[in-house]
N, C-alpha and C positions, 0 to 999 in steps of 0.2 A: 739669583738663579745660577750665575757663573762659578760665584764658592758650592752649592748646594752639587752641582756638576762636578766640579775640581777635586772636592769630598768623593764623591759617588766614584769616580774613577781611579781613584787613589784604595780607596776602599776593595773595590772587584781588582785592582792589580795585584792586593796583598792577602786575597782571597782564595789562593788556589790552595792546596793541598800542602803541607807541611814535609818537606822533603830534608831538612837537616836534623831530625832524630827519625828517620824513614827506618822502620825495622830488617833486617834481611838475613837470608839464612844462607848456608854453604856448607854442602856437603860431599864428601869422595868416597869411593868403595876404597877400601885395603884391605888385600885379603879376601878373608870371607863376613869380613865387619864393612860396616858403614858407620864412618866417623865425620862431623860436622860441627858447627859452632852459630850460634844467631848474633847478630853484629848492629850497631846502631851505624847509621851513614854521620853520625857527629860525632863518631867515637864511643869507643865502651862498647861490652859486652851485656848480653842478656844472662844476668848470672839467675841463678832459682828460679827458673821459666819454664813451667807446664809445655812440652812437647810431644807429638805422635805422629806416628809413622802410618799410613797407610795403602791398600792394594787398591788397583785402578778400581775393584768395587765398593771400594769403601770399608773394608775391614780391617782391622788394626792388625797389622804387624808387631809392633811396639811401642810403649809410649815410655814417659819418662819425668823427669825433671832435671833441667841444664846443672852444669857446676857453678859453682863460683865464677869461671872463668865463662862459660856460656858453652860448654861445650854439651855434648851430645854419642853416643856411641851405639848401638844395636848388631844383630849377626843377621848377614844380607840374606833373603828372601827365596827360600827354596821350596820348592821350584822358581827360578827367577823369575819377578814380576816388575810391572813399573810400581815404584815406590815414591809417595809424598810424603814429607815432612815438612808439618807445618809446626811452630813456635807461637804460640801465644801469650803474651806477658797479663794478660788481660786488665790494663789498663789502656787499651785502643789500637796495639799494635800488634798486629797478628801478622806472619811473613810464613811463604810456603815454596818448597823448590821439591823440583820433581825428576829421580833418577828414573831413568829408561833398562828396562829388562835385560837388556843388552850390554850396560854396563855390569851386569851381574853374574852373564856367562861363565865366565873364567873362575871368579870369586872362590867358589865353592871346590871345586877342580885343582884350584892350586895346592901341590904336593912339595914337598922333599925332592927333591931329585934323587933317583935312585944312582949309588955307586955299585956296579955289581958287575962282574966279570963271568960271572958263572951263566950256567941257563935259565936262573929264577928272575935273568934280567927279563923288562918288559917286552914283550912283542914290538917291533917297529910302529903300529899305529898307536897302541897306550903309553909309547915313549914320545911318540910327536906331541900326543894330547899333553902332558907329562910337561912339555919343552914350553907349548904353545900357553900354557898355562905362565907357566914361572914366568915367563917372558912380557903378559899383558899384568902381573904382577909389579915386573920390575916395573915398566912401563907407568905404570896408573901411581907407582910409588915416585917419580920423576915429575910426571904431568900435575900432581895433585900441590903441589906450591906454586905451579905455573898460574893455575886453574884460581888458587883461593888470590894469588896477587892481582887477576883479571878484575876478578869480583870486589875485590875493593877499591881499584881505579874506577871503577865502572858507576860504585855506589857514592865515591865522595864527591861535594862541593866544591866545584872546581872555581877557581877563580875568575875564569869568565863568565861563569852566569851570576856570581855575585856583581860584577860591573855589568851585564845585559840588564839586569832589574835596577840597579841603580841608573843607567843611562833611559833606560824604560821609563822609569818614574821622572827624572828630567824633561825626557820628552812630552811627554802626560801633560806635565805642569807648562813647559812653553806651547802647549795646544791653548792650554787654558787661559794662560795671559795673552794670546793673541787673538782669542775669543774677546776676552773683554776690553784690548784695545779696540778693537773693528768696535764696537757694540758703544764705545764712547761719541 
C-alpha cells in the first residue's frame, strides 16, 4: 500500500502542466506597425506558425505565418483598438498577448517633423501633436528591448524551481519512508 502511495504521489507531482517548452508570444507597436515574435520558454523559436491578430470583437485584423525566426509584423489598427495575437503552432501550443488601444494612439500620428521657417509651418497645437507623437515614438523604440528582456526573465526556468521540485520530490519520498517506518 505504501509503494502504491509513494507511486501515486510521485506521479500527481510530475503531473502539472508542461512548463519548459511553454509557448509565449511578445509583441510592440513601432511606428504605425506592430512587430512581435512567438518564443518557446526552452528556447527556440516558433518558426512557420499560423498567427492572427484580432479586435476585442473578434474580427481579424491580420493574420499571417511567423518566419523562420518566429517573427510576426502587421500595420497597427486604425482606428486604434485593443488587439490579440494569438500564435498557434498546432501541435498543442497555442500563446496569445494582448496590446491595449492605447498603445496605438500615437502610432499612426507619428510624422516627420516638420523643418520650416516660413508660415506653412504647423499651428502650435498640430506641432505639439507633431512633437507628442515623435516623442512616444522614440519612447516605445527605447522601452520595446526593455519590454521583450522582461518577457523572457519572466518565461524561463529559473533554477530555483528546478531544485523546489527536486527538494519537493525528496520530501514526498521521506513522507513515505516514514510512513512505512511507523507502519513496521
Amino acid at each position: 500500500m505504501i509503494r502504491f502511495l509513494t507511486v501515486l504521489l510521485l506521479a500527481l507531482a510530475f503531473s502539472g502542466p508542461a512548463q519548459a517548452h511553454k509557448l509565449k508570444v511578445f509583441a510592440t507597436v513601432e511606428g504605425g506597425e506592430v512587430k512581435g515574435y512567438a518564443f518557446f520558454i526552452g528556447g527556440g523559436r516558433a518558426a512557420q506558425t499560423a498567427w492572427v491578430a484580432k479586435d476585442t470583437a473578434g474580427a481579424p485584423i491580420a493574420a499571417g505565418t511567423t518566419d523562420g525566426e518566429g517573427r510576426f509584423a502587421f500595420t497597427a489598427p486604425q482606428p486604434p483598438t485593443d488587439a490579440t495575437v494569438t500564435v498557434d503552432t498546432r501541435e498543442g501550443h497555442v500563446a496569445s498577448v494582448t496590446l491595449p488601444a492605447a498603445r496605438f494612439g500615437g502610432a499612426a500620428r507619428a510624422t516627420p517633423p516638420v523643418l520650416a521657417t516660413d508660415a506653412s509651418a504647423p499651428a502650435g497645437g498640430e506641432a505639439d501633436a507633431r512633437l507628442a507623437a515623435l516623442v512616444e515614438a522614440a519612447v516605445q523604440r527605447q522601452l520595446a528591448p526593455l519590454m521583450e528582456r522582461i518577457e523572457q526573465l519572466d518565461a524561463r526556468l529559473r533554477y530555483a524551481d528546478i531544485l523546489s521540485g527536486v527538494f519537493l520530490i525528496l520530501g514526498l519520498a521521506g513522507i513515505g519512508l516514514w510512513a512505512r517506518g511507523r507502519r513496521s
